[in-house]
N, C-alpha and C positions, 0 to 999 in steps of 0.2 A: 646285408646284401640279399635282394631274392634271385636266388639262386634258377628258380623255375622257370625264369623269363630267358633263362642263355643254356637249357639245355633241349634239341633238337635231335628227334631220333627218324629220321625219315624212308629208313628202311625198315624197321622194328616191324616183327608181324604178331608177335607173342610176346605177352608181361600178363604175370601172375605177381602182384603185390601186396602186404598188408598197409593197412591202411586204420591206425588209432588216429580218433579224431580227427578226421582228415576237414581240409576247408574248401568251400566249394569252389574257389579261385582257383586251388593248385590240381583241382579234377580237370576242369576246364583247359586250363593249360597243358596239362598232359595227354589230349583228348588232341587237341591241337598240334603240337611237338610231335605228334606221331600218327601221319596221314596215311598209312598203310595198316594201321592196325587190323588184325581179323579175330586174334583171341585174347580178352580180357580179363583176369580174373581177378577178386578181390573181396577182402574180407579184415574183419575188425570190429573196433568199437568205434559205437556214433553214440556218446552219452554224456548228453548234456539236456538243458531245457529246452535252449534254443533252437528253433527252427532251421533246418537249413533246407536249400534246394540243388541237390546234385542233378546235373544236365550232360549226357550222356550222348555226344550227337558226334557219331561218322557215320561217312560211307561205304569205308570198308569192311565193319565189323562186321565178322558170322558167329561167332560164340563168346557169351560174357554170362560171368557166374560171379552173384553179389552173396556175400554173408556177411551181414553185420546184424549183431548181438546187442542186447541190453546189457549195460552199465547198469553194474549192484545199486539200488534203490531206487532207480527208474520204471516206472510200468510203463508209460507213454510218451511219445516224442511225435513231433509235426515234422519231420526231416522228410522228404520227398526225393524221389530218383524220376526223372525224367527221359525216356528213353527213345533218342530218335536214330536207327540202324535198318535201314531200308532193306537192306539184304542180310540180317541175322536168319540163321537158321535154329541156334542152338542157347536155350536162356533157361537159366537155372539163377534161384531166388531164395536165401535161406533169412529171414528177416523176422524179428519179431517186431522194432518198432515203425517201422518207415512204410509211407503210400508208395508204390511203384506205378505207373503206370506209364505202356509204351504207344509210339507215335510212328506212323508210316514202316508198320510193317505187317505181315500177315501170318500167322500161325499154320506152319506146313503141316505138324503133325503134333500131338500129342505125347507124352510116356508117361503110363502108371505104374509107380513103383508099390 
């Protein structure tokens, strides 16, 4: 039974979750289940050959913070995050294998750590 298809969170404003191997269906889904979302965060392992493409699309989102790691004997992976959040303010990227790139939004300010 997938479980992901009967859970609905339609107040949720904040999840912080990890996420080993996650599959780009149950991102998707949970992306959806929860149309208030503002603060995202998440992290883990993506370590495989396979390519995947994670799609990252609300309207509510203002903060989301991705950390995924290489998986012991992996140097490179084609996994992609796709990021469309029209009014994020606040994006934080700890990644060594994956292309990020985001879509309809605009860079308010910078921070140099």
């Amino acid at each position: 039974m997938d479980i992901t298809c009967l859970v609905r969170f339609p107040n949720l404003r904040v999840l912080h979750a990890l996420a080993h191997y996650p599959d780009e269906e149950v991102v998707h889904k949970l992306f959806y289940s929860c149309p208030v979302l503002e603060d995202f965060a998440t992290g883990g392992i993506i370590g495989n050959r396979k390519s995947k493409a994670f799609y990252i699309s609300t309207l509510s989102l203002k903060k989301l913070e991705i950390a995924f790691f290489e998986y012991q004997g992996i140097e490179y992976s084609e996994n992609e995050f796709v990021i469309n959040a029209p009014i994020l303010e606040h994006l934080t990227l700890k990644d060594n294998l994956c292309s990020i790139s985001a879509k309809e939004f605009v860079l308010i300010s910078q921070s140099r750590h």
